[in-house]
Structure formats: C-alpha cells, structure tokens
C-alpha atoms as an extended CHARMM CRD file, in Angstrom:
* protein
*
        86  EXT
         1         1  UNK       CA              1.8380000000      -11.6340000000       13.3460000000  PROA      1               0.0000000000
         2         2  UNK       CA              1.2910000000       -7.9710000000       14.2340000000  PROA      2               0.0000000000
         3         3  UNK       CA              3.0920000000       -7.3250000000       17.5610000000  PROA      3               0.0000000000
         4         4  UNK       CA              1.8210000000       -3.8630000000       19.1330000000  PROA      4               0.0000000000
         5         5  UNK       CA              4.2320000000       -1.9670000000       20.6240000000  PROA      5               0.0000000000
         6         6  UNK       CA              7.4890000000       -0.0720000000       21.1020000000  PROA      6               0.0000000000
         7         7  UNK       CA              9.7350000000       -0.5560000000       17.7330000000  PROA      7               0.0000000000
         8         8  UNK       CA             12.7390000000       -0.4600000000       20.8250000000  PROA      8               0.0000000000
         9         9  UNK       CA             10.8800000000       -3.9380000000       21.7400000000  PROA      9               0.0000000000
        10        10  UNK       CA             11.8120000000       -5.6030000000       18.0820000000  PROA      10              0.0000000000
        11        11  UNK       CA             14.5660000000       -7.5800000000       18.9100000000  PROA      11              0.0000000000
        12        12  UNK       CA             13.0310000000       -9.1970000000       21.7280000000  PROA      12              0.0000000000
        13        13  UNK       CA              9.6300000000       -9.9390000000       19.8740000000  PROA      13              0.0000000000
        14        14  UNK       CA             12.0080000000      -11.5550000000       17.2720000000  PROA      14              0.0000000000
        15        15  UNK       CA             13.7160000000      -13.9480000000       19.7720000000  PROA      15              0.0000000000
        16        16  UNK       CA             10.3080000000      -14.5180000000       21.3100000000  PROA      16              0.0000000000
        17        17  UNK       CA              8.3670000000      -15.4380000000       17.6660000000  PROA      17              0.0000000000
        18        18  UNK       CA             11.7920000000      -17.4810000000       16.8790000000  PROA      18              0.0000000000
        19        19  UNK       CA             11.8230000000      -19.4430000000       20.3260000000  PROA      19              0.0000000000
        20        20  UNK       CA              8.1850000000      -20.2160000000       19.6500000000  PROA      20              0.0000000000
        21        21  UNK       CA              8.7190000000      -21.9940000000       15.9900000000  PROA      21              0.0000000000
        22        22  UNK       CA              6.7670000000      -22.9740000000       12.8280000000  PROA      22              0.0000000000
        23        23  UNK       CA              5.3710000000      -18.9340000000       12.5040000000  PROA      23              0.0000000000
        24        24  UNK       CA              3.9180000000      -18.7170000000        9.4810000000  PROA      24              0.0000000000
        25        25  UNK       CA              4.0890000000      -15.3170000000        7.8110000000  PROA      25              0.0000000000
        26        26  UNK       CA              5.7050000000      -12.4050000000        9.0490000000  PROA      26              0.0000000000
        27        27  UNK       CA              6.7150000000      -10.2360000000       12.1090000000  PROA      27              0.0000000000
        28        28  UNK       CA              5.3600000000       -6.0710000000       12.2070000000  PROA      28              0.0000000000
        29        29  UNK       CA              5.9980000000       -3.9930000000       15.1100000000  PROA      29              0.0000000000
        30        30  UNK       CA              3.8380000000       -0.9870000000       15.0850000000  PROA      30              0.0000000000
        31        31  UNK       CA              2.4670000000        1.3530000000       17.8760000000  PROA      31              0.0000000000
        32        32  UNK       CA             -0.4560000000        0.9710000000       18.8540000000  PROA      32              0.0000000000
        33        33  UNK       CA             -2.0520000000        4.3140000000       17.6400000000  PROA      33              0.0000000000
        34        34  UNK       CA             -0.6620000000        2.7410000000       13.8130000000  PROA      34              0.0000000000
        35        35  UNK       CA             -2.4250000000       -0.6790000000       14.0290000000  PROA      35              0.0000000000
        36        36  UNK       CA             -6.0570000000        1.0130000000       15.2970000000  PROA      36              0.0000000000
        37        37  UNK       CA             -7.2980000000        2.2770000000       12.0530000000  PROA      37              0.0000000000
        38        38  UNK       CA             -6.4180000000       -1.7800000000       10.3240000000  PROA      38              0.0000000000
        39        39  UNK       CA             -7.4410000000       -3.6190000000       12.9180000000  PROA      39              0.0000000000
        40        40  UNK       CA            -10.8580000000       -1.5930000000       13.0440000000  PROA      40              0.0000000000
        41        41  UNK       CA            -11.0220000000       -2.7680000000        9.4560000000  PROA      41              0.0000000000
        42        42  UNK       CA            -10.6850000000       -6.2780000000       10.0660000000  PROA      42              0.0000000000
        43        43  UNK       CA            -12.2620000000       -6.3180000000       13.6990000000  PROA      43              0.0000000000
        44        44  UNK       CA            -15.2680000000       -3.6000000000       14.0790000000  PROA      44              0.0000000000
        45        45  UNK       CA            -15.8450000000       -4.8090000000       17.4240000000  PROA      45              0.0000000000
        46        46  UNK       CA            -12.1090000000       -4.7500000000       18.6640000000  PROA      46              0.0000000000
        47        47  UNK       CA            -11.5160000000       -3.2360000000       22.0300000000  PROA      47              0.0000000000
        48        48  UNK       CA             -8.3150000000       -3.0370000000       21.8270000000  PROA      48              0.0000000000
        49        49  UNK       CA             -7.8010000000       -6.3510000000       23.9030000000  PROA      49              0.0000000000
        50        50  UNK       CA             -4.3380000000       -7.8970000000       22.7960000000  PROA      50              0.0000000000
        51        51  UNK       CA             -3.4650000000      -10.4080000000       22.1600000000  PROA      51              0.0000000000
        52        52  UNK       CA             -6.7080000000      -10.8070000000       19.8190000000  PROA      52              0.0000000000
        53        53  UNK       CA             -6.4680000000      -14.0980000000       17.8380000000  PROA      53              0.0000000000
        54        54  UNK       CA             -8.8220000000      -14.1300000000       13.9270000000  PROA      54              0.0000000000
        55        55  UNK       CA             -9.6890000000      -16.2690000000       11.2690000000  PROA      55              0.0000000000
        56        56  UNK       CA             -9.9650000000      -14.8990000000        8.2220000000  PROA      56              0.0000000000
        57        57  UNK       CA            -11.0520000000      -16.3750000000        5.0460000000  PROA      57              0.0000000000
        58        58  UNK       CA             -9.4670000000      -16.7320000000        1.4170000000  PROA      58              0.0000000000
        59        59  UNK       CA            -11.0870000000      -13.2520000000        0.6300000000  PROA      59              0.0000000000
        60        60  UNK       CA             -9.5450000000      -11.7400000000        3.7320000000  PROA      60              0.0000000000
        61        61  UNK       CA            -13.3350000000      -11.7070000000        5.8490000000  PROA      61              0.0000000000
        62        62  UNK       CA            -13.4160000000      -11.9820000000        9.1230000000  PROA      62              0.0000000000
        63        63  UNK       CA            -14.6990000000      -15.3870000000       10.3240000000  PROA      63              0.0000000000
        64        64  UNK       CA            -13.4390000000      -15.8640000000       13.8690000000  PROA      64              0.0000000000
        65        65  UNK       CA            -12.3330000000      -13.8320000000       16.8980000000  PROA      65              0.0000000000
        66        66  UNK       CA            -10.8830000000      -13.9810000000       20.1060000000  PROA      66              0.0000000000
        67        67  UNK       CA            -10.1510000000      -10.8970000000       21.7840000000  PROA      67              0.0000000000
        68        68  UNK       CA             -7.9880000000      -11.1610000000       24.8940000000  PROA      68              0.0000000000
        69        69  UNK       CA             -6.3270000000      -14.2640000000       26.2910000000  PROA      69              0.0000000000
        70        70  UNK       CA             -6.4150000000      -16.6420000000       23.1600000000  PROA      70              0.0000000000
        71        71  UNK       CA             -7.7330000000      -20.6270000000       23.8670000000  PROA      71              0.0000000000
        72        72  UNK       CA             -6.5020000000      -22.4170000000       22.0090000000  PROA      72              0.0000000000
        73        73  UNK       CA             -8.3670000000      -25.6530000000       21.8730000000  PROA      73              0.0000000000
        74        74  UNK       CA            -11.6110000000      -23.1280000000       20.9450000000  PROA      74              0.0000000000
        75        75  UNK       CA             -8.9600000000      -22.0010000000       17.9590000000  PROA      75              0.0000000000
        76        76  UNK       CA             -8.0330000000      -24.9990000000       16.8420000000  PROA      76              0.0000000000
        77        77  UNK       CA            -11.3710000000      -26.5660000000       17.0260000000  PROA      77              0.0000000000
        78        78  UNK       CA            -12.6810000000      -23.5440000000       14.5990000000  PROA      78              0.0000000000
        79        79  UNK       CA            -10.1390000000      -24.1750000000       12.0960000000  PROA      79              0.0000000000
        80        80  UNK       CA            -10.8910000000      -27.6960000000       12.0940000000  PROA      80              0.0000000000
        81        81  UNK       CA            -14.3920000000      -26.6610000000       11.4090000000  PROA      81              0.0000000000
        82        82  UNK       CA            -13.2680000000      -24.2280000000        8.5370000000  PROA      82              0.0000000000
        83        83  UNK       CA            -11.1080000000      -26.6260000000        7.1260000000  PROA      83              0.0000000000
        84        84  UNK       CA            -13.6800000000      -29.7220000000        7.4110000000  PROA      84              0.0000000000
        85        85  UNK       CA            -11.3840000000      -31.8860000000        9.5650000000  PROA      85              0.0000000000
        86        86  UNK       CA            -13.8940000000      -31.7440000000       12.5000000000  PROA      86              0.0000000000
C-alpha cells in the first residue's frame, strides 16, 4: 500500500491499515511529489486521483485500474477473472 502524504500522518495511516486487517504487503508514506515519477511508471494515464486501485500481473504490467473512489465489487470481479474463478 502506498499512502500519499505527510510522513507527520504515519502513525495514523498505521492504525488505519491495522484497524482494516488481512493487508497484504507493506505500508510507504511518501509525498506526493515522491510517488509521481513511479506511479507514472506503472499508471501512464494517472491523474493523480487517489485512492487509485491496480492489478498488476506476475511481471509487474499493468492489467487493471481504478482511479478515484475504488468499487469494489468491479475489483473483485476482475481478479476473479485474472485468477479464473469467475
């Protein structure tokens, strides 16, 4: 999870990601003007919406975005797809 903002904001993106469970992977706090040039890489097409929700494959390719307010069901259905448990 990469969590733009403050690094003062830390601690309470940690309690946040810890109230909300099962996160798989880890926690970065970065500025904004530190994430652009990565998330540029992965996402040509990012406006800088957040939260922005991707797939990626094994070879770290993009494969699915959502750029703003995340939907769930839409995300879950595409991993189903990827995975082949449609």
């Amino acid at each position: 999870m990469l969590a733009l903002d403050e690094p003062s904001a830390e601690p309470e993106l940690r309690r946040l990601v810890a109230r909300a469970g099962a996160l798989v992977g880890k926690l970065r706090v970065v500025l904004p003007a530190q994430a652009l040039p990565v998330m540029l890489r992965i996402d040509p097409a990012w406006d800088g919406s957040v939260p922005a929700s991707y797939l990626l494959d094994a070879h770290g390719a993009l494969v699915f975005a959502q750029r703003g307010l995340s939907i769930v069901p839409e995300l879950m259905q595409e991993i189903d797809h990827l995975l082949g448990t449609e």
